[in-house]
C-alpha positions in Angstrom: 79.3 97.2 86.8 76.3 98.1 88.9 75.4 101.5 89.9 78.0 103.3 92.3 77.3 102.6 95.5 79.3 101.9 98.7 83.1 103.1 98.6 84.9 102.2 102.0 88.3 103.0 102.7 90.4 100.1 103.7 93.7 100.1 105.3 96.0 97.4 103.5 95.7 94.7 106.4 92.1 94.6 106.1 92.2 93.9 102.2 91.5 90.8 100.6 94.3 90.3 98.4 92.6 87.5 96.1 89.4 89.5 95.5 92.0 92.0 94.8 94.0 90.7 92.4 91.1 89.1 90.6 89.7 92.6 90.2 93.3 93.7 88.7 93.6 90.6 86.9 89.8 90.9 85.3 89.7 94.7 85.0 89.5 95.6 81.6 91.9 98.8 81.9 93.9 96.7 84.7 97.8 97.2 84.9 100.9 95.3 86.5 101.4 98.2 89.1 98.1 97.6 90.8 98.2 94.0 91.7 98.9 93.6 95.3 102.5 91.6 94.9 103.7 94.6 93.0 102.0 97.4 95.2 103.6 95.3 98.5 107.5 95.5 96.8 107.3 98.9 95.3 104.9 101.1 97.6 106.2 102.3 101.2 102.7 102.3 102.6 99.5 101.5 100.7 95.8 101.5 101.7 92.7 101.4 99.2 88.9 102.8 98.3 86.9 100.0 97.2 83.5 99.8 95.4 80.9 97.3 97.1 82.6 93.7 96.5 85.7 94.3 94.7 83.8 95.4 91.7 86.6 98.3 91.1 89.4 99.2 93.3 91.9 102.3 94.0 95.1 102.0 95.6 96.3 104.8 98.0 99.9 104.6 98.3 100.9 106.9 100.8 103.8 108.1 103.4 104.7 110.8 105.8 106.7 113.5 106.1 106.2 116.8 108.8 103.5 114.8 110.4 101.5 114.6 107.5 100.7 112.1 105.4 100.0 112.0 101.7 99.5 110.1 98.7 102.3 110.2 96.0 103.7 107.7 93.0 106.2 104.8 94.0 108.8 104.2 92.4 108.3 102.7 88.9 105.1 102.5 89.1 103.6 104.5 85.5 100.2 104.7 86.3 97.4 103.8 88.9 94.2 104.8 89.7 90.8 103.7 89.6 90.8 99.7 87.8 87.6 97.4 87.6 85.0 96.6 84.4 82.4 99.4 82.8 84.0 102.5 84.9 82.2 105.6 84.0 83.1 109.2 84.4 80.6 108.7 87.3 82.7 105.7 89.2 85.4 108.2 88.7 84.2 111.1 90.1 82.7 109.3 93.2 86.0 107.9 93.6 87.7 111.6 93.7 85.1 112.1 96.6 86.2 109.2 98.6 89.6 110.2 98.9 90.3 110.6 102.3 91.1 113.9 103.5 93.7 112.6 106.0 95.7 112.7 103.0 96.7 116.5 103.5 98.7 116.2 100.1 98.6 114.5 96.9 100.3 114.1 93.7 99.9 111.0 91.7 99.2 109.2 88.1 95.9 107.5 87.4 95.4 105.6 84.6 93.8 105.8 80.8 90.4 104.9 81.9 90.6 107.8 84.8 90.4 111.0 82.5 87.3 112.2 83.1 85.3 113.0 86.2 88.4 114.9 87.9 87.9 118.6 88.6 90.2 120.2 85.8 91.9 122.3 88.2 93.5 118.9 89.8 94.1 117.5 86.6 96.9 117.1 84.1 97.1 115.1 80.9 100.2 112.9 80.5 101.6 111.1 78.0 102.4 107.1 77.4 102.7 105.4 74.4 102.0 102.1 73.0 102.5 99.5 69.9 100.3 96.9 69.1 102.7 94.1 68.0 99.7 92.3 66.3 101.4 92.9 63.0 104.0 90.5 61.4 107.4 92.0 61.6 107.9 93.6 58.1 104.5 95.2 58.8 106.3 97.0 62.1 109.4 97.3 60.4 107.5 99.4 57.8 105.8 101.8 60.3 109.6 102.9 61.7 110.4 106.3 60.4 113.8 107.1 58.6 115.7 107.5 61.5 114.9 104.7 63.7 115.8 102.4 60.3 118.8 104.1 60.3 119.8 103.5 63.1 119.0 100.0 63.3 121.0 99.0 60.9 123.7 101.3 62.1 124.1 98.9 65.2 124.1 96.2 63.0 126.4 97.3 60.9 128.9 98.4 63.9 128.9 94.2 65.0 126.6 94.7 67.5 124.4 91.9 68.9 121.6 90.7 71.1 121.7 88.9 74.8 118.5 88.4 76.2 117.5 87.1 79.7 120.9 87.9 81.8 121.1 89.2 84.7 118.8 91.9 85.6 121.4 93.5 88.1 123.7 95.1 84.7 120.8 96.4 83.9 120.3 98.1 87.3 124.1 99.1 87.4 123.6 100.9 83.9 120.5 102.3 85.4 121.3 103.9 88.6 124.7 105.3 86.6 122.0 107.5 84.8 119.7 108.1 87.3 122.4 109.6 89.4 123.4 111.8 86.6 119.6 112.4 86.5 119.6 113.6 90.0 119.9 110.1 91.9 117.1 107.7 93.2 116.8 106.4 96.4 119.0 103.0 97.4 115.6 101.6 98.9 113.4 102.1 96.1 116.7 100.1 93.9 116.3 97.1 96.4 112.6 97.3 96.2 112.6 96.6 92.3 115.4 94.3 93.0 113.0 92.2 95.1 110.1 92.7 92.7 111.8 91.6 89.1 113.0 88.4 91.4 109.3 88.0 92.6 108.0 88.7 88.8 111.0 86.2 87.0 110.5 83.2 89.2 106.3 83.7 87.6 107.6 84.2 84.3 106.4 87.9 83.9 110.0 89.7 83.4 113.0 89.2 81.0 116.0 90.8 80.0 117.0 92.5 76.8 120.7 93.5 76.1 122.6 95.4 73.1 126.7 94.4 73.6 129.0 95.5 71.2 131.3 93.7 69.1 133.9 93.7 72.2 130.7 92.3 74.2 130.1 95.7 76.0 126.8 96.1 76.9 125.6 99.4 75.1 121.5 99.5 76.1 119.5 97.1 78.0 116.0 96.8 79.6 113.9 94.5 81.9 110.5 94.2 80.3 107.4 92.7 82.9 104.8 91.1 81.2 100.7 91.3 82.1 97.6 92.0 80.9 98.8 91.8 77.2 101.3 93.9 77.3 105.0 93.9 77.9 106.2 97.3 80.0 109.7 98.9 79.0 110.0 99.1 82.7 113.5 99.9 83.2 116.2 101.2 81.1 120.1 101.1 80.9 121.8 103.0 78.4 125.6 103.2 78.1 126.5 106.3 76.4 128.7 104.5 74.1 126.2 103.4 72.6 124.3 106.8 72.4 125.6 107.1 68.6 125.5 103.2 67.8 121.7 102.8 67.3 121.8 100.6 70.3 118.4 101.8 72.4 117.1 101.4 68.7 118.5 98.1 68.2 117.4 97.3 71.6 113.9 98.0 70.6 113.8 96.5 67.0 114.9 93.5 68.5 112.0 93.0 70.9 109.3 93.7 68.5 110.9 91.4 66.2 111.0 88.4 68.7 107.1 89.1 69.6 105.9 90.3 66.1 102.5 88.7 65.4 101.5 88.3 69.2 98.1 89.8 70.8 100.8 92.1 73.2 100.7 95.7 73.3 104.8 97.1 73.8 103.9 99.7 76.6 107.1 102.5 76.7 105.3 104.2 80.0 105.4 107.8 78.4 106.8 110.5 78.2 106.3 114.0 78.3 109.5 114.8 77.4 109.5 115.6 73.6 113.2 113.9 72.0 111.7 110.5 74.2 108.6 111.1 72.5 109.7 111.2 69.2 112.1 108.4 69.7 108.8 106.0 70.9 106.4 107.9 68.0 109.5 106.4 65.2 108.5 103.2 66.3 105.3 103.8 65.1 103.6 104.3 68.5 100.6 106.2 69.7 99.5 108.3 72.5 97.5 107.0 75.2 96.9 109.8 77.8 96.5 109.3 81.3 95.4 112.1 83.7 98.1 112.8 86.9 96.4 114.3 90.4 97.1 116.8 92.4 95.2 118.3 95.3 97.2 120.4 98.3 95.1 120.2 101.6 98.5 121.4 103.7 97.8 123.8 106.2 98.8 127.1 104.4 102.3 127.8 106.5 103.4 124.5 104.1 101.9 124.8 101.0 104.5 127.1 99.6 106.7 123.8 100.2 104.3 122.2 97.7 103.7 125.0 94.7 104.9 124.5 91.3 
């Protein structure tokens, strides 16, 4: 990449969605959340700073509320950021200037190439981690710990089996049963995924995975999207019947099995939440931080809205 240079702020009508996507599609730390299919389905609004020609690119997905507006993390979307080939902690930093300050509040991820070059008091480290399924099979099966063995073969051993590439919606069902145990999720952010995994399967970039039980009850499933090399653990559903099974385990150990040996990386978006961590570390995966933004421009009779 040449030298930084011109960052302009563009509103998303005036962007050119095929130098775009190239950008995503050629960027070296590019991601499935930043093309501009998957920012159009999943983002409410979204605008972007880019560097001279395309040569890196930052989406700025953004909404109102009070009369302001401000840039926060759609749904499903891990990580974005800053994407495009030989970033520096300069790019980044100049990048962190550009932001608008019509954005009065923000709070959002940025991605693994994005850590340095943010002032540290608007900075957190997350967590995601990753598998490279490189290895053959009994290699991967190897780097499991104890428990995730265990409990692979405790699935197994209960009659459980695989179903792969049904319909995404059971997966949704088992999904939003959580998530409203979780505290709920919107009904429009459900129909935008909805939309997207349709958009992504008709191009071949999503699947489903499925743990049923002997009586053919589904006890864990996912939809898994596909780019870049790696294959995201996008969205989960868990039944708790199958919380003492092994079948989230299953689940897993079946997928890396089917792509063992492939140049893919399994990408289980996080998390920071320490028995999630553990479970994804059992598999034998590693941390790949990721730095998540926030700056709080609100006038001061709203910050207190905004403090953690």
């Amino acid at each position: 990449m040449s030298a930084p240079n011109r960052i302009q702020y563009l509103k998303q009508q005036q962007i050119d969605k095929v130098n775009w996507d190239r950008c995503i599609h050629e960027a070296p730390n590019g991601l499935i959340y930043a093309y501009s299919f998957y920012l159009d389905h999943m983002a409410k609004h979204w605008d972007a700073l880019i560097l001279n020609d395309y040569e890196a690119v930052m989406p700025l997905t953004w909404n109102r509320k009070y009369g302001f507006r401000y840039l926060y993390q759609p749904f499903l979307c891990a990580q974005l950021g800053i994407f495009g080939k030989g970033l520096s902690e300069k790019h980044t930093s100049n990048f962190m200037e550009a932001l608008p300050s019509s954005f009065r509040y923000t709070e959002i991820l940025l991605n693994h190439e994005n850590l340095h070059g943010i002032p540290n008091k608007s900075c957190v480290k997350r967590s995601n981690y990753l598998l490279s399924l490189a290895k053959p099979y009994e290699e991967l099966y190897k780097g499991y710990n104890e428990n995730i063995q265990r409990n692979v073969k405790r699935a197994l051993q209960a009659g459980c089996s695989l179903q792969k590439d049904f319909d995404a919606e059971r997966v949704i069902e088992l999904a939003m049963q959580q998530m409203k145990a979780q505290g709920d999720e919107s009904t429009d952010n459900v129909n935008r995924f909805r939309k997207l995994y349709l958009y992504l399967y008709q191009k071949k970039m999503a699947t489903t995975y499925g743990i049923v039980s002997s009586q053919e009850k589904l006890l864990a499933s996912c939809v898994f999207f596909f780019s870049h090399d790696r294959a995201y653990y996008i969205l989960v559903g868990n039944h708790p019947a199958g919380r003492n099974m092994g079948a989230s385990h299953a689940l897993i150990d079946a997928f890396i099995k089917d792509h063992a040996g492939e140049k893919l990386l399994l990408d289980f978006e996080g998390s920071d939440i320490p028995t999630l961590a553990d479970f994804y570390r059992g598999f034998g995966a590693t941390n790949e931080p990721y730095p998540a933004l926030r700056i709080n421009r609100l006038p001061f009779y709203l910050k207190w809205l905004k403090k953690s």
